[in-house]
N, CA and C atoms as a LAMMPS dump frame, in Angstrom:
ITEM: TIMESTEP
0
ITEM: NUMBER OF ATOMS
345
ITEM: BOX BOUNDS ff ff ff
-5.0000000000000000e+02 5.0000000000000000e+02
-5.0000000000000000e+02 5.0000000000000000e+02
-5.0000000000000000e+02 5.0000000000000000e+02
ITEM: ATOMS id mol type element x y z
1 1 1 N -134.928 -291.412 -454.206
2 1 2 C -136.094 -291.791 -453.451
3 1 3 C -136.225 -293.319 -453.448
4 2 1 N -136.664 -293.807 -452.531
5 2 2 C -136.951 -294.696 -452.334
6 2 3 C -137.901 -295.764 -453.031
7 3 1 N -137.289 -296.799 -453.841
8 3 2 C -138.467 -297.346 -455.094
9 3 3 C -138.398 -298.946 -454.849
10 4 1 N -139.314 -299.881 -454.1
11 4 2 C -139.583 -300.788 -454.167
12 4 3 C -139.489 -301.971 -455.268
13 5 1 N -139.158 -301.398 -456.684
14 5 2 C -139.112 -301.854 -457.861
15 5 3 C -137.712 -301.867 -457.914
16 6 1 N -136.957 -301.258 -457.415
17 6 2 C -135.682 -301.243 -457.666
18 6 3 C -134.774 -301.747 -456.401
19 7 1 N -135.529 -302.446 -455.559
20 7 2 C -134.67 -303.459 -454.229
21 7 3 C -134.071 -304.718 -454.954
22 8 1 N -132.493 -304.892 -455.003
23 8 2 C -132.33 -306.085 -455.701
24 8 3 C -132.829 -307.233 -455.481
25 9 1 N -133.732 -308.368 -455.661
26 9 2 C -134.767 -308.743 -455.853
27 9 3 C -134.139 -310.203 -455.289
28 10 1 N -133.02 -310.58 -455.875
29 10 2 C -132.315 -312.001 -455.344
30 10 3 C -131.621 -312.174 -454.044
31 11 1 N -130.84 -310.975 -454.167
32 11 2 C -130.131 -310.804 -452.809
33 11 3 C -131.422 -310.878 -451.561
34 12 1 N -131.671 -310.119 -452.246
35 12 2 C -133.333 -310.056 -450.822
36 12 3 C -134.111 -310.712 -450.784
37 13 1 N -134.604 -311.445 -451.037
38 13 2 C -134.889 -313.112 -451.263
39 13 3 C -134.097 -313.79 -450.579
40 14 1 N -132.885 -314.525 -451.071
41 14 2 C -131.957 -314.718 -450.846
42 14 3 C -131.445 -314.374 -449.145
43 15 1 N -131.777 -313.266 -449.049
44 15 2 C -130.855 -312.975 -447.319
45 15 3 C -131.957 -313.797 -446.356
46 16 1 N -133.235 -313.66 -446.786
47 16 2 C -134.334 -313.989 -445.948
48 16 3 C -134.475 -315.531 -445.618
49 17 1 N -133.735 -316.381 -447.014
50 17 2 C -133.785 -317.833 -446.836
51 17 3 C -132.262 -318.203 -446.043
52 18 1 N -131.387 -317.243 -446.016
53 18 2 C -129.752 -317.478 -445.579
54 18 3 C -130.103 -317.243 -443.686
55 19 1 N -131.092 -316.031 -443.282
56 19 2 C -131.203 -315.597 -442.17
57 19 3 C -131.978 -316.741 -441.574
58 20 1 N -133.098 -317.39 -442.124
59 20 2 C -134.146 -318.513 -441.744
60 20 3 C -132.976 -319.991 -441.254
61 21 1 N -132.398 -319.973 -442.469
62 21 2 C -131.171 -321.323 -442.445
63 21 3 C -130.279 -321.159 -441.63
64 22 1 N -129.619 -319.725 -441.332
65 22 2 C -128.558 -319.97 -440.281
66 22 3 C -128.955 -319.642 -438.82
67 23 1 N -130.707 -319.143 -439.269
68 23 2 C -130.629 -319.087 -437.496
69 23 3 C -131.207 -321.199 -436.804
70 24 1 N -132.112 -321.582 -437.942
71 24 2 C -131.907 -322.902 -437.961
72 24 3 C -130.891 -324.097 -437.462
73 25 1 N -129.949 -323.265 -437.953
74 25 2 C -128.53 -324.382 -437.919
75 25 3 C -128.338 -323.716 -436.814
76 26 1 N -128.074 -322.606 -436.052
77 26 2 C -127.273 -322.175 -434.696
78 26 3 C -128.063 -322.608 -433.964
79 27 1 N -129.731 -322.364 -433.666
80 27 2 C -130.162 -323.342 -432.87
81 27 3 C -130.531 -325.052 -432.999
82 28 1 N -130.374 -325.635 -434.131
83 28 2 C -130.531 -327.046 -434.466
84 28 3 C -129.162 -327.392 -435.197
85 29 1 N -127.931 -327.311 -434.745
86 29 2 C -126.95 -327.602 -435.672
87 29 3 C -127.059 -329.76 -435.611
88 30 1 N -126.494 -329.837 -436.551
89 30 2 C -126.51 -331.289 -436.904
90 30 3 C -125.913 -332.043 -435.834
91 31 1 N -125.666 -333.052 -434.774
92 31 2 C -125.084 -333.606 -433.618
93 31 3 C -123.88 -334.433 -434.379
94 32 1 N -124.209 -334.936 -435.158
95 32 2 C -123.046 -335.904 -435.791
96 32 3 C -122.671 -335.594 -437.183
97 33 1 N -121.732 -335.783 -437.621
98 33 2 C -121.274 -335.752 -439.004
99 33 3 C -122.194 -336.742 -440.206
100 34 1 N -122.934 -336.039 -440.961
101 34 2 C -123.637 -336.307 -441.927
102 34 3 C -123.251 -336.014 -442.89
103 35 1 N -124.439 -336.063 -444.091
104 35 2 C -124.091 -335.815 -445.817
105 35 3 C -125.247 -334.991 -446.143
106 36 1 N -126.242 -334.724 -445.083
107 36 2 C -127.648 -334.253 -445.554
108 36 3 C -128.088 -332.566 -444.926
109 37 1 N -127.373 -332.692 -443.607
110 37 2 C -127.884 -331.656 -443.395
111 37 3 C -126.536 -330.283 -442.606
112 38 1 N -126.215 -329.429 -442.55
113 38 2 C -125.251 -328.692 -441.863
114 38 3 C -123.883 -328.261 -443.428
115 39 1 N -123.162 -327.452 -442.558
116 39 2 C -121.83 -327.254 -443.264
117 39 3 C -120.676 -328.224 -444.178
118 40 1 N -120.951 -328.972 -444.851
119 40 2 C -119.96 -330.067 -445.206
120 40 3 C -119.133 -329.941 -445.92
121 41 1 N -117.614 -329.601 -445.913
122 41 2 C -116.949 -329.611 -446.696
123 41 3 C -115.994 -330.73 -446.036
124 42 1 N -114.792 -330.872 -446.831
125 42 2 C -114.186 -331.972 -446.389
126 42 3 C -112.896 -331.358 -444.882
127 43 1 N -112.842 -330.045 -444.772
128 43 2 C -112.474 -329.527 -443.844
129 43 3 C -113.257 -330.002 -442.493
130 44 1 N -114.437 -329.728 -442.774
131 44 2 C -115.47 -329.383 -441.613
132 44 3 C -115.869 -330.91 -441.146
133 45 1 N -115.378 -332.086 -441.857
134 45 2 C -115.589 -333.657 -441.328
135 45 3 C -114.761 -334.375 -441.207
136 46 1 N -113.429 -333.755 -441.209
137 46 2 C -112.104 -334.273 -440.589
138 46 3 C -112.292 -334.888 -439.349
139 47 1 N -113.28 -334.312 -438.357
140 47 2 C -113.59 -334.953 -436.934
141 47 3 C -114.853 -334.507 -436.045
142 48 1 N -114.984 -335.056 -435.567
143 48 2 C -116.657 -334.421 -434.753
144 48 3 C -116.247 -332.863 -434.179
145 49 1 N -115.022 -332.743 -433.703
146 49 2 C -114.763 -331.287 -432.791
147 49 3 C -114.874 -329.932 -434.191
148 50 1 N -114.311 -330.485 -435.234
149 50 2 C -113.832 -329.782 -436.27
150 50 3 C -115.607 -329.357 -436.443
151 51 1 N -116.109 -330.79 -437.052
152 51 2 C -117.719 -330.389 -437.474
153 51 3 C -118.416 -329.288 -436.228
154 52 1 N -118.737 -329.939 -435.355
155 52 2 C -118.991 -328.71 -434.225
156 52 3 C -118.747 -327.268 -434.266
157 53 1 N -117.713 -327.061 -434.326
158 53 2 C -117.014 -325.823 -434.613
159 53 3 C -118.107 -325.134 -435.815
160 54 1 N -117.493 -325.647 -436.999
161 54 2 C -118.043 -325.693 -438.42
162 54 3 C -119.401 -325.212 -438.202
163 55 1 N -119.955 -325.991 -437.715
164 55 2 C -122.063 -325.346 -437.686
165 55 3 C -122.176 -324.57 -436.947
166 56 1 N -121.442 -324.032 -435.52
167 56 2 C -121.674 -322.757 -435.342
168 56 3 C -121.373 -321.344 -436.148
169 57 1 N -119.872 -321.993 -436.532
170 57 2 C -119.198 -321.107 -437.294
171 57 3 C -120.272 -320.687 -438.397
172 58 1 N -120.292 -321.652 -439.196
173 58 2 C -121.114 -321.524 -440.44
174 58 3 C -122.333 -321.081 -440.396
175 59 1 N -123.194 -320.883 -439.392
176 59 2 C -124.309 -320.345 -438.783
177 59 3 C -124.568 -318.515 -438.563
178 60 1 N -123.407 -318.501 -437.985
179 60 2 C -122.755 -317.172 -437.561
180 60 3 C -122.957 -316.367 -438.337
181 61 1 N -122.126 -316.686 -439.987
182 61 2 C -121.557 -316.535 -440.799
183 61 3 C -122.695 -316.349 -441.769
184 62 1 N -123.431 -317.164 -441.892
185 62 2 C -124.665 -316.825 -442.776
186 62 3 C -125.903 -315.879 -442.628
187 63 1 N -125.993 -315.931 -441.013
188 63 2 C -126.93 -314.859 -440.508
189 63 3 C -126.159 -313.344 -440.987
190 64 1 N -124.532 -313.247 -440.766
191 64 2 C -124.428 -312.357 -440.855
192 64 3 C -124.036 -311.908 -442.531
193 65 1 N -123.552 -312.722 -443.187
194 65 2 C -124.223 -312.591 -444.782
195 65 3 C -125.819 -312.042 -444.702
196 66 1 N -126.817 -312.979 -444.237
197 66 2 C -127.694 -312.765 -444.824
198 66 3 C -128.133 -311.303 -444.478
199 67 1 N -127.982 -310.523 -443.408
200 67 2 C -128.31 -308.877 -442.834
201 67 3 C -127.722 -308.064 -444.034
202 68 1 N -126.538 -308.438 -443.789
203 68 2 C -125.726 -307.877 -445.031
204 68 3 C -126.243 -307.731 -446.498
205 69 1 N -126.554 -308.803 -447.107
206 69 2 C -127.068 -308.548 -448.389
207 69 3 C -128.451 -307.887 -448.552
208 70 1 N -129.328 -308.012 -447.281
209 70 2 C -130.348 -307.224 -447.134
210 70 3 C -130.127 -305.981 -447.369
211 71 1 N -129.258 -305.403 -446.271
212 71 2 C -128.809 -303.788 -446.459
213 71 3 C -128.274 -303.637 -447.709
214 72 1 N -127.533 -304.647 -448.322
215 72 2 C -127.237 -303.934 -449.654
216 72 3 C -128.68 -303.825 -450.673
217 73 1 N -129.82 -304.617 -450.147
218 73 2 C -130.66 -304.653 -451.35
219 73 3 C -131.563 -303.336 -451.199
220 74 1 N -131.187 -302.889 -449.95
221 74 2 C -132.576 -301.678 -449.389
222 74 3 C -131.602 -300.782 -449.99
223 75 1 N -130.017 -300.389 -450.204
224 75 2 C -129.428 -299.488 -450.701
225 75 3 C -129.657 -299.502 -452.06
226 76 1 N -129.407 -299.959 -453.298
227 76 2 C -129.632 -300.307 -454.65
228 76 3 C -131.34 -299.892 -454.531
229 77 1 N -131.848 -299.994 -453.627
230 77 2 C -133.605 -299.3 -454.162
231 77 3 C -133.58 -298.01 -453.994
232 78 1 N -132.725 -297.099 -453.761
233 78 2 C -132.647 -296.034 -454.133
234 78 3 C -132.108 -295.375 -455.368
235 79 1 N -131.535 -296.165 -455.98
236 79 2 C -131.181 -296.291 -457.352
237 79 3 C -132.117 -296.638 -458.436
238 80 1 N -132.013 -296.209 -459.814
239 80 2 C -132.795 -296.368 -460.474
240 80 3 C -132.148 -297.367 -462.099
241 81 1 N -132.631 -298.998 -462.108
242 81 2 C -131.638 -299.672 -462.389
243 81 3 C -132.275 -300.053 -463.803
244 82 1 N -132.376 -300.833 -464.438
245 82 2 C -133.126 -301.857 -465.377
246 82 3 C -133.617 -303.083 -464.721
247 83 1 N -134.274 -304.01 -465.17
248 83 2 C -134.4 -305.428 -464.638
249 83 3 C -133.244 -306.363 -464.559
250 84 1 N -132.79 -306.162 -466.108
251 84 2 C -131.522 -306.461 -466.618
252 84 3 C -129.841 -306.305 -465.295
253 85 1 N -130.078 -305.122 -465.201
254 85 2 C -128.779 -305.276 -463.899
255 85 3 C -129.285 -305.304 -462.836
256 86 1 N -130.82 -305.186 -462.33
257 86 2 C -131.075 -305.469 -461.254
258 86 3 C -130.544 -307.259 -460.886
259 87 1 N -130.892 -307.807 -462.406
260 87 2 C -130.887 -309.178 -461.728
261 87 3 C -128.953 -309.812 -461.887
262 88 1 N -127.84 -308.869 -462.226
263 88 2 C -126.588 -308.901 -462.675
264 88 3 C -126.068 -308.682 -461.565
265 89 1 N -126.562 -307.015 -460.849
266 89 2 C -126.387 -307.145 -459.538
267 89 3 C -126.237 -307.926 -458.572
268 90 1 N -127.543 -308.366 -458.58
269 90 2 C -127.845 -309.376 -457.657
270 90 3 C -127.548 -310.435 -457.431
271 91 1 N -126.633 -311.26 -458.826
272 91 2 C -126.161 -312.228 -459.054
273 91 3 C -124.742 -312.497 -458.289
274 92 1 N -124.024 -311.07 -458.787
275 92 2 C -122.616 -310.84 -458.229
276 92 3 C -122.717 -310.627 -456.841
277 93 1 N -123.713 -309.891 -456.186
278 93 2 C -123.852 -309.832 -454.624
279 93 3 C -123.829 -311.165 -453.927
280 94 1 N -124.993 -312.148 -454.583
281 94 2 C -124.872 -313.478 -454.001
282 94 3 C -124.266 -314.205 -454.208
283 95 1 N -123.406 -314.683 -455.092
284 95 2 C -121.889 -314.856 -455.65
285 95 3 C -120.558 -314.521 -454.504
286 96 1 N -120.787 -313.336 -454.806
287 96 2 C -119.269 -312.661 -454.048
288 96 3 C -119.438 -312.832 -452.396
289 97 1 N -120.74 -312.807 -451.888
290 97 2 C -121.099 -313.159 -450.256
291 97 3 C -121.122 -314.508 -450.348
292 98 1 N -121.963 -315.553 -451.227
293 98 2 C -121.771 -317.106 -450.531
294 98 3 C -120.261 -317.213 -450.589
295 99 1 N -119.285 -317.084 -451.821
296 99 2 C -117.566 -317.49 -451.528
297 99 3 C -116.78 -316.591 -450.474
298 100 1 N -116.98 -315.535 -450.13
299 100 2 C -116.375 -314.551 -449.002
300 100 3 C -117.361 -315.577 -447.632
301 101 1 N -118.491 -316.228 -447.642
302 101 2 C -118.646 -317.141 -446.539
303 101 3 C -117.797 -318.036 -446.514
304 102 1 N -117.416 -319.091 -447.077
305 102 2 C -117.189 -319.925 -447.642
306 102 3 C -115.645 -319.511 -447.093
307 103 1 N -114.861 -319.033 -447.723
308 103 2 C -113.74 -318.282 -447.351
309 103 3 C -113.637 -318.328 -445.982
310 104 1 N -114.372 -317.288 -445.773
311 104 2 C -114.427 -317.173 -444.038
312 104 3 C -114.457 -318.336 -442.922
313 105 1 N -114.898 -319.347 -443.395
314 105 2 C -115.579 -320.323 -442.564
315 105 3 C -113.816 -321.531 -442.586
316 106 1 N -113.458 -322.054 -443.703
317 106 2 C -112.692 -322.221 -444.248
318 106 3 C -111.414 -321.561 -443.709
319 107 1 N -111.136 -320.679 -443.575
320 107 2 C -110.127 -320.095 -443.09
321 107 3 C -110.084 -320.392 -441.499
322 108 1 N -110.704 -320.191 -440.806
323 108 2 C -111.382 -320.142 -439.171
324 108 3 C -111.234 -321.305 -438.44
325 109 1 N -111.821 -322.647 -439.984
326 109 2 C -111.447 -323.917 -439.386
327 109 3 C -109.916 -324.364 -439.136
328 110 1 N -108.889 -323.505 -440.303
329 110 2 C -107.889 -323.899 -440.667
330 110 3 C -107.026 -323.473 -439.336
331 111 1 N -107.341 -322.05 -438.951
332 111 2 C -106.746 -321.7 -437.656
333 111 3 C -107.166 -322.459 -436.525
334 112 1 N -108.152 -322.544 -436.159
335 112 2 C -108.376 -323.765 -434.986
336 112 3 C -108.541 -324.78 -434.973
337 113 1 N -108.216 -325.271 -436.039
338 113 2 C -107.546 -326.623 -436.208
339 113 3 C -106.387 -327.14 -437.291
340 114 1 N -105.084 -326.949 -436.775
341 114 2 C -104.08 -326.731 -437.956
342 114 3 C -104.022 -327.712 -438.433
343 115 1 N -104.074 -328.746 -437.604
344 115 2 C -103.468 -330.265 -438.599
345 115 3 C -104.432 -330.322 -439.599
């Protein structure tokens, strides 16, 4: 049954500030290469076309993390957990989704833009 006490608590949190931020960045992505705001890795500022790419990409990518970890948090509330692995859970969920972004994004740049 369904138990409100037992929705993983970070992840779902968590998806709601990832869904707010990447719908942010897809409609306000950064115009120029900065240090403050958008996707920055040293991939993603190789060149303005690369960055471009990058904040949609990375936008994409987080909205669809963030749905994702939602549904996993409404699944786990049907479960009946401790606090203790609720918050272990939740750790490894947001863990294993920000680097599988990260990954993803990273990889995507590497193909459309080899050099």
């Amino acid at each position: 049954m369904f138990n409100l006490d037992n929705i993983l608590f970070l992840p779902a949190l968590t998806s709601i500030i990832f869904l707010i931020a990447g719908l942010v960045m897809y409609s306000f992505p950064p115009k120029k290469i900065n240090y403050l705001y958008g996707y920055r890795t040293n991939s993603s500022m190789k060149s303005q076309e690369r960055w471009d790419f990058a904040q949609k990409y990375s936008s994409i990518q987080m909205i669809k993390l963030a749905l994702l970890m939602f549904v996993i948090s409404l699944i786990f509330s049907f479960f009946k957990i401790s606090e203790n692995l609720n918050l272990i859970f939740g750790l490894i969920v947001l863990l294993i989704g920000v680097s599988f972004m990260f990954y993803k994004v990273e990889k995507a740049i590497k193909v459309n833009f080899p050099n």
